[in-house]
C-alpha positions as CSV (number, residue, x, y, z in Angstrom):
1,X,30.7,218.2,107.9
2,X,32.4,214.6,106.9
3,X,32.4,212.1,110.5
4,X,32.0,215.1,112.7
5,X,28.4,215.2,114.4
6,X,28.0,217.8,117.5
7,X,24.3,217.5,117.6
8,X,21.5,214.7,117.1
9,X,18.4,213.4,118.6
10,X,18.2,210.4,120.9
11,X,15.2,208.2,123.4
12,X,16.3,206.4,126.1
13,X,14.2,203.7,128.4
14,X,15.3,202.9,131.7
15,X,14.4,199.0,132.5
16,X,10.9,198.1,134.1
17,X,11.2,196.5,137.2
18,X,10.1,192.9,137.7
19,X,6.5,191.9,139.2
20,X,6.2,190.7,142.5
21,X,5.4,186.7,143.0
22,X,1.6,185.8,144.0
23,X,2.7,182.5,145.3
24,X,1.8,180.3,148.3
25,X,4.2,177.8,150.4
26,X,2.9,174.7,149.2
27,X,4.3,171.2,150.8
28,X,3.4,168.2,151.8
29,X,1.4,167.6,155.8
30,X,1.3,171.6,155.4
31,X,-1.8,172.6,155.3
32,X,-2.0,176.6,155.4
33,X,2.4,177.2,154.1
34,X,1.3,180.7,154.2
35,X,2.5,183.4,151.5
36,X,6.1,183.2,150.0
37,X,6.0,185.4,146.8
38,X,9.1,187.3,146.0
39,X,9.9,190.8,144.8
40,X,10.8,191.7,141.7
41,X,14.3,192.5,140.9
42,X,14.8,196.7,140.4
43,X,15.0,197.7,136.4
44,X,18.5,198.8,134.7
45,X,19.6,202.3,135.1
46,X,20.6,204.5,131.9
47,X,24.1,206.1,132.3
48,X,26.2,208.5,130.9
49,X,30.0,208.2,130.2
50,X,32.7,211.2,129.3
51,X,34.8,209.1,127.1
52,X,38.1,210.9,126.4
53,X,38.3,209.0,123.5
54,X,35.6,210.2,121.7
55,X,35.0,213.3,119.6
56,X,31.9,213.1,118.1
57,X,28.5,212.1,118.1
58,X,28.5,210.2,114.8
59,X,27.6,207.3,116.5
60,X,24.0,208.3,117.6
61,X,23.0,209.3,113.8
62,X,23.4,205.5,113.0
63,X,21.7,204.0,116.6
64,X,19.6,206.0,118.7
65,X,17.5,204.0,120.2
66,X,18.5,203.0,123.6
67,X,17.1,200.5,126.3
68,X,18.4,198.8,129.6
69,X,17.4,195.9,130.5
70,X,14.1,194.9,132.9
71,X,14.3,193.3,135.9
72,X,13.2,189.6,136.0
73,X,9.9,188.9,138.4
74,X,9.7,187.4,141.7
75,X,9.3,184.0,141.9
76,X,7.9,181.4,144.9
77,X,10.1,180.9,147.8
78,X,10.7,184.2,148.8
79,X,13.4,183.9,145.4
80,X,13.5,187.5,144.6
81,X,14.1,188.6,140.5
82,X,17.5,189.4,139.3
83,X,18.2,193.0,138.7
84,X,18.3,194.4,135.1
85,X,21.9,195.8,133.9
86,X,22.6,199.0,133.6
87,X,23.1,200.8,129.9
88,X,25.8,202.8,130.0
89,X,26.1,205.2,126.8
90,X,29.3,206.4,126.0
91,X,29.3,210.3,124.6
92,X,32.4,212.6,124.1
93,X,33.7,214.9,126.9
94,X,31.6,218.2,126.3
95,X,28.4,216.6,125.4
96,X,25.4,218.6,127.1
97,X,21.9,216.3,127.3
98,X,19.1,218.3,127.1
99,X,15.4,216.7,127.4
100,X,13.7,217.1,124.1
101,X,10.5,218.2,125.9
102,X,11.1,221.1,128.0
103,X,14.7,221.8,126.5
104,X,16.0,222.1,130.3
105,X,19.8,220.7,130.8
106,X,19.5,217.5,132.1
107,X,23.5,216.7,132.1
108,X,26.9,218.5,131.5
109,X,29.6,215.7,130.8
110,X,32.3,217.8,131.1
111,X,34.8,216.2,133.3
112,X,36.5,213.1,131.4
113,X,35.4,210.1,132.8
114,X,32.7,211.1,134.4
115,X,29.1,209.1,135.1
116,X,26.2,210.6,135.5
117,X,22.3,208.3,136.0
118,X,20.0,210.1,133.5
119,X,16.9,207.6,133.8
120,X,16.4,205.6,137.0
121,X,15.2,202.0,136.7
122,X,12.0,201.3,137.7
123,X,11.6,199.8,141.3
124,X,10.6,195.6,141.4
125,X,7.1,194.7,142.5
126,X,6.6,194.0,145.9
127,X,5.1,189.9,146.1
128,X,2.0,189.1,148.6
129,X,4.3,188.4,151.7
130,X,4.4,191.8,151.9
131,X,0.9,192.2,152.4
132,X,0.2,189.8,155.0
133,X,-0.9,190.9,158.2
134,X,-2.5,189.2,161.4
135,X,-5.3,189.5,159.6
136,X,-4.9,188.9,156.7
137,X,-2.8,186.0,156.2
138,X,-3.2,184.8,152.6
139,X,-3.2,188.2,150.5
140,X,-4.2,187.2,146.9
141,X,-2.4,190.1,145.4
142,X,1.1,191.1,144.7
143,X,2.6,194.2,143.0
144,X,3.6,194.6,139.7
145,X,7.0,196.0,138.9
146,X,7.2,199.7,138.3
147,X,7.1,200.6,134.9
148,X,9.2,203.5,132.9
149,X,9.0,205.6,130.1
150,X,10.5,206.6,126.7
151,X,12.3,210.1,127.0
152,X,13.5,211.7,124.2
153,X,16.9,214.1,124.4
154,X,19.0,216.6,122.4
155,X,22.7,215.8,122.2
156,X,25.0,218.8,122.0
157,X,28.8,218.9,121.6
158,X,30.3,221.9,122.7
159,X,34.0,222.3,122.5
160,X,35.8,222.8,126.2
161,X,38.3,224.6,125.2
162,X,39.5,227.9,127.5
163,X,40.4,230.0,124.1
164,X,38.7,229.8,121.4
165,X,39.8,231.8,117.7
166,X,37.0,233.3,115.8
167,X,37.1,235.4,112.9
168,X,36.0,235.6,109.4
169,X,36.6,232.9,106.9
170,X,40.4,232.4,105.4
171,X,41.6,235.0,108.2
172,X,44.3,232.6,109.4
173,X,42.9,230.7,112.4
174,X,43.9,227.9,111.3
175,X,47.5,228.8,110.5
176,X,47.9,230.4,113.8
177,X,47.0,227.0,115.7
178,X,49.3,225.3,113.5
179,X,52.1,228.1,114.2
180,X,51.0,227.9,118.5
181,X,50.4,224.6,119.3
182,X,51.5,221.0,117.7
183,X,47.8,220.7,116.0
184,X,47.6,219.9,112.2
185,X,44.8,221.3,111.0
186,X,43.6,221.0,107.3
187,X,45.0,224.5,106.1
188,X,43.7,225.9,102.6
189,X,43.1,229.6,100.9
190,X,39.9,229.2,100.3
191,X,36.5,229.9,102.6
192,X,35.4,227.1,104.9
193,X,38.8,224.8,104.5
194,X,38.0,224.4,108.5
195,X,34.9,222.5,109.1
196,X,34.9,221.1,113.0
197,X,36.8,222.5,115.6
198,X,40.5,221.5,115.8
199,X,42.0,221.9,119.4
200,X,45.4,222.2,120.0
201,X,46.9,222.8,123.8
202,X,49.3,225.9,124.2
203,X,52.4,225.6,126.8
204,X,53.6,229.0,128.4
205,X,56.0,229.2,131.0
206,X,54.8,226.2,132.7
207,X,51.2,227.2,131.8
208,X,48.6,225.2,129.7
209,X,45.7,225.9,128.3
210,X,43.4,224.5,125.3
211,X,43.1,226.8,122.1
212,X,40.7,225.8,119.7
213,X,40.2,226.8,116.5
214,X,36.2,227.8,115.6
215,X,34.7,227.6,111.9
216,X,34.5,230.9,110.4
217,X,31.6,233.0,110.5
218,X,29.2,235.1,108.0
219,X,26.9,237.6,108.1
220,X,23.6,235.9,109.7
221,X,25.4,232.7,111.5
222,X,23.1,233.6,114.7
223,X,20.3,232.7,112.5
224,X,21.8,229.4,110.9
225,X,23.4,231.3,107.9
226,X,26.9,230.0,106.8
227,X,27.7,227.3,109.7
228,X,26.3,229.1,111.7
229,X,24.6,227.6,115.0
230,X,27.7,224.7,113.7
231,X,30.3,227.3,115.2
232,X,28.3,229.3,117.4
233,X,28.0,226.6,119.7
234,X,31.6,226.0,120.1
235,X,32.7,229.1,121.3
236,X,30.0,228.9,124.6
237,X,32.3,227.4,127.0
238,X,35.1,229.6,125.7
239,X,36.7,231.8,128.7
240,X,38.4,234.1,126.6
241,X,38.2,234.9,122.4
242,X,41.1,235.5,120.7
243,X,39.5,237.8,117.9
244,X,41.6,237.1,114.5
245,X,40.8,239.8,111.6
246,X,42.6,239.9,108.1
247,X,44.3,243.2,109.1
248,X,45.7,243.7,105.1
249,X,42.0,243.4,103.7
250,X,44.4,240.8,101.4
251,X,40.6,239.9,99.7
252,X,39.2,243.2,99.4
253,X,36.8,243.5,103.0
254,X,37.6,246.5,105.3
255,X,39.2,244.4,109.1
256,X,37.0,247.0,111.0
257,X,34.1,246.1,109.1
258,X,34.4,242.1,109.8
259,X,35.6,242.9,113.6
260,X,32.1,244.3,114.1
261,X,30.5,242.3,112.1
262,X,32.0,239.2,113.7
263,X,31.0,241.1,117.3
264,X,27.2,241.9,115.8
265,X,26.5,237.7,115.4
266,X,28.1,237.2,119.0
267,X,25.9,239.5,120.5
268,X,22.8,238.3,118.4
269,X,22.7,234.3,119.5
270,X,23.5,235.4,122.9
271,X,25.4,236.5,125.9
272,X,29.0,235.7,123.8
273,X,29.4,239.7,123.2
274,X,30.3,239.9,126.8
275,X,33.0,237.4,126.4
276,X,36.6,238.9,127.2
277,X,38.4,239.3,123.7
278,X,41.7,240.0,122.5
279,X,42.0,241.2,119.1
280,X,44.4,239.7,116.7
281,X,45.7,241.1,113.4
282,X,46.9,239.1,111.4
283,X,48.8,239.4,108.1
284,X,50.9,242.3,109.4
285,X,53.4,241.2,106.6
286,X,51.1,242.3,103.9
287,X,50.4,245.6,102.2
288,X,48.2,247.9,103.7
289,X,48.7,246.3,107.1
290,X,50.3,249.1,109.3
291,X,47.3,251.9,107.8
292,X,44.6,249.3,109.2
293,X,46.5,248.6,112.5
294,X,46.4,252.2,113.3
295,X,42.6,252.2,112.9
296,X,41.5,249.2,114.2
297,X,43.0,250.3,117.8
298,X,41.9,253.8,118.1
299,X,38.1,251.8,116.7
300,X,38.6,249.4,120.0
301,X,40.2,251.4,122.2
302,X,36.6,252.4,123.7
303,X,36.0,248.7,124.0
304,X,39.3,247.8,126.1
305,X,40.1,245.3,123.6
306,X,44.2,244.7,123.7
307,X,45.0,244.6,120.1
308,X,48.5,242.2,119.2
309,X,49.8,242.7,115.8
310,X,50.7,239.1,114.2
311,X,51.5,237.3,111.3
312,X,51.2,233.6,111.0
313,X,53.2,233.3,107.5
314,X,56.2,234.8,109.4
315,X,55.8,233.3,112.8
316,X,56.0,237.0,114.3
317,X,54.2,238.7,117.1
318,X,53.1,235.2,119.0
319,X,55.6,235.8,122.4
320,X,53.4,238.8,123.5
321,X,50.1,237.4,122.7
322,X,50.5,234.4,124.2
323,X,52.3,235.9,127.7
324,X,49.1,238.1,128.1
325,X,46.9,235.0,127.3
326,X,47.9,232.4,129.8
327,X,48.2,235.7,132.4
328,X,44.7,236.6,131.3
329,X,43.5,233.0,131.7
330,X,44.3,232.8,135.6
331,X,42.1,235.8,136.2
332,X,39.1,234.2,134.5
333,X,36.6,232.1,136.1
334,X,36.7,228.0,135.0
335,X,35.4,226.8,131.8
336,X,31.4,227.3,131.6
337,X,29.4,224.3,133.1
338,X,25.7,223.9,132.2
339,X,23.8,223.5,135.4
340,X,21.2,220.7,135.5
341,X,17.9,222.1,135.6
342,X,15.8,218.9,135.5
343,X,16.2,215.3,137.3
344,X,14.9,212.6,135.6
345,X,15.2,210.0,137.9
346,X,13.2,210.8,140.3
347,X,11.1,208.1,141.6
348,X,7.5,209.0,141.0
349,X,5.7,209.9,144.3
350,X,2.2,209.1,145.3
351,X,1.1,212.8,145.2
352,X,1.8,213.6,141.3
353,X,-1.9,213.1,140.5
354,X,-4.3,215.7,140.0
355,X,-8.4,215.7,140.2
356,X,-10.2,217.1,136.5
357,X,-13.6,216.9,135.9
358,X,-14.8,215.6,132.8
359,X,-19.0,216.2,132.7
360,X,-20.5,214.8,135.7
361,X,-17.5,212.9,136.3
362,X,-14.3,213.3,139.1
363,X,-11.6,212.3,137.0
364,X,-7.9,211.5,138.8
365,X,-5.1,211.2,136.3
366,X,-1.3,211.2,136.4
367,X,1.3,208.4,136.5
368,X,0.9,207.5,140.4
369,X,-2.4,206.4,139.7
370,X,-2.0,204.4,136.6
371,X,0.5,202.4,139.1
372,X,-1.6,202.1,141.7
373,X,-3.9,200.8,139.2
374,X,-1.6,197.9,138.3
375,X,-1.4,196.5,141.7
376,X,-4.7,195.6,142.1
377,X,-6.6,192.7,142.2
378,X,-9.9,193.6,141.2
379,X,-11.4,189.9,142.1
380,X,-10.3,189.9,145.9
381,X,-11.5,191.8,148.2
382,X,-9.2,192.2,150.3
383,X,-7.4,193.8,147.5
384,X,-9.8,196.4,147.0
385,X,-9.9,197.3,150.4
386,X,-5.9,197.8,150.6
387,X,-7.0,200.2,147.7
388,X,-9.3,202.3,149.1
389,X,-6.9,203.0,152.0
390,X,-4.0,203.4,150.3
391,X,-6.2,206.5,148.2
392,X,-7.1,207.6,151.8
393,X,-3.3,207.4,152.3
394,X,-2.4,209.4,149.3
395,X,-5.0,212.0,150.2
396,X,-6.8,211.1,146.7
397,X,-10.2,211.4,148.6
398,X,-9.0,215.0,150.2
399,X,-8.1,215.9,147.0
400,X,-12.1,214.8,145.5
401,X,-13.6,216.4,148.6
402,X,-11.4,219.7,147.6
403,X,-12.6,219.7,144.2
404,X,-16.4,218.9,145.4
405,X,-17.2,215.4,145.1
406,X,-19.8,214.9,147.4
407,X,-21.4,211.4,148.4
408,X,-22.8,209.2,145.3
409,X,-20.6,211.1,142.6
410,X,-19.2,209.0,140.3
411,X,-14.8,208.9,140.2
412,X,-12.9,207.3,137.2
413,X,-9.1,206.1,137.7
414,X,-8.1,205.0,134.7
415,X,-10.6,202.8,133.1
416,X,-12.3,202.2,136.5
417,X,-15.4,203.9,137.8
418,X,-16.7,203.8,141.1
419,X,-18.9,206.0,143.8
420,X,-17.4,208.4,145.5
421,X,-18.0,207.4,149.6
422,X,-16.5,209.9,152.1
């Protein structure tokens, strides 16, 4: 596939936010300064960017591994901690992210330009002024930055194109771009001389639209055969498929045969079959042309399929198919967008935790918790007592009750046990 990549594997960090300061005003004839810890600054984003300029995801075979930056801690003096930067990765216009873990869409960069957040930084620590109250006016505890994790996403490039060509190998896909539109692709009589998809944009009467031409298929591309999933995945945003057969049988395969063929792999990787299609036969200046034409449209005709004769080595039979493809195109709906199905940036919330039981034990897991964890001072009392109501708070010790703790039983957080008191 030379420099052209259209899938790879990639992890991504957001930035931890910095810890808050434990710090006290100290200063000479002050006796009691009071508590003047500062937050810690908020974690780096990670963005993505529809680059215009890009084609490829080459790029993330050689570095995919990618990190913002954390945000510095709090410091005395109220001096709150710088924010981290942002990462912003740069991916062509196309690219759908997709997490690695549930496979659910998690961005469609399909508007050049475009920015989307993907992982949300995470939020600086909160330092002791924060926790001083009438009182409690010297809080010996501040909180710790929150802290994010390493996701792992599937990269996809899918061509946006609004027509794509598909067809056999060495059917002339390539030629008729080249006869269409300005493109240049590599042109060869031999299977496979097109490996990536070349676009080329069509002008019609004052109309535009993108034609791309699609690797040819084989027999079994919905199951990887040939290049298969390679060109499959090109033709999804497609709104309409300019069907190309070899209409002669110049090397010896029936057109019917490789229309239906062509159809059967469509209709086997997904809901493609039901794409609008225009069938093109090409070739019409060879021998044996006009015989096939005649049964390739009473074999469609059933179908609705419009059927254009062509022939790219003569230039003849594009005005018609064109004027019916730009008309065509202004009935059909916008290029397909992937909709988001997950958010990753959410901001944790205090209730994703859930009671298990492990023996004897009331065990409460989930990331909220091993947060909560983090902000405690174990040594001060006070501390532990801002605990215990903030579990109240959360409804951690509903949550016990609900799945029968009962006065005495022992609870684990993390690697901290304790009683359970109502």
């Amino acid at each position: 596939m030379g420099n052209f990549v259209d899938h790879v594997k990639i992890t991504a960090k957001a930035g931890n936010g910095g810890n808050g300061s434990m710090s006290f005003h100290r200063e000479k004839f002050v006796l009691n300064g009071g508590p003047d810890g500062g937050d810690g600054g908020n974690g780096g984003d990670v963005l993505l960017y529809a680059d215009p300029n890009m084609h490829t995801l080459l790029d993330f075979r050689f570095k995919s591994k990618y990190t913002a930056e954390n945000g510095t801690d709090g410091a005395a003096g109220r001096c709150t901690g710088k924010r981290g930067e942002d990462l912003i990765i740069k991916v062509p216009v196309g690219t759908v992210l997709r997490d690695a873990e549930s496979g659910a869409v998690v961005a469609d960069m399909d508007q050049p330009g475009e920015t989307r957040r993907i992982l949300k930084g995470g939020r600086g620590g909160w330092g002791n002024t924060h926790f001083a109250t009438p009182t409690r006016q010297a809080p010996n505890f501040a909180k710790p930055g929150g802290k994010t994790e390493v996701r792992t996403f599937l990269m996809e490039l899918k061509t946006i194109a609004d027509v794509g060509l598909v067809g056999y190998p060495n059917v002339g896909k390539s030629t008729i771009l080249s006869v269409v539109t300005s493109a240049k692709p590599k042109i060869g009589n031999y299977h496979f001389t097109t490996l990536t998809p070349n676009l080329g944009i069509v002008r019609r009467h004052g109309k535009d639209f993108v034609l791309a031409d699609i690797p040819g298929l084989v027999e079994g591309a919905a199951e990887g055969v040939g290049l298969g999933h390679d060109f499959l995945r090109h033709v999804e945003r497609t709104r309409l498929l300019l069907h190309v057969v070899d209409i002669a049988g110049s090397e010896g395969r029936d057109p019917i045969e490789d229309f239906d063929q062509i159809n059967l792999e469509l209709q086997n990787y997904g809901e493609l079959s039901t794409r609008p299609q225009v069938v093109v036969c090409n070739k019409m200046d060879l021998t044996g042309a006009e015989e096939n034409l005649a049964r390739m449209k009473e074999h469609v005709a059933p179908l609705g399929y419009p059927v254009f004769a062509v022939s790219a080595a003569t230039h003849q039979g594009f005005d018609a198919l064109l004027d019916y493809t730009a008309d065509r195109l202004e009935e059909l709906p916008p290029v397909q967008h992937f909709t988001e199905e997950i958010d990753l940036d959410e901001e944790i919330k205090p209730s994703t935790f859930e009671v298990q039981k492990d023996g004897e034990v009331y065990e409460v897991v989930g990331t909220s918790m091993e947060r909560l964890l983090d902000s405690v001072n174990f040594d001060d009392e006070e501390s532990m007592n801002w605990f215990h109501r903030t579990l109240r708070r959360w409804g951690v010790i509903d949550a016990l009750r609900n799945a029968g703790a009962k006065e005495g039983d022992t609870v684990r957080i993390g690697d901290m046990e304790f009683d359970f008191v109502e």
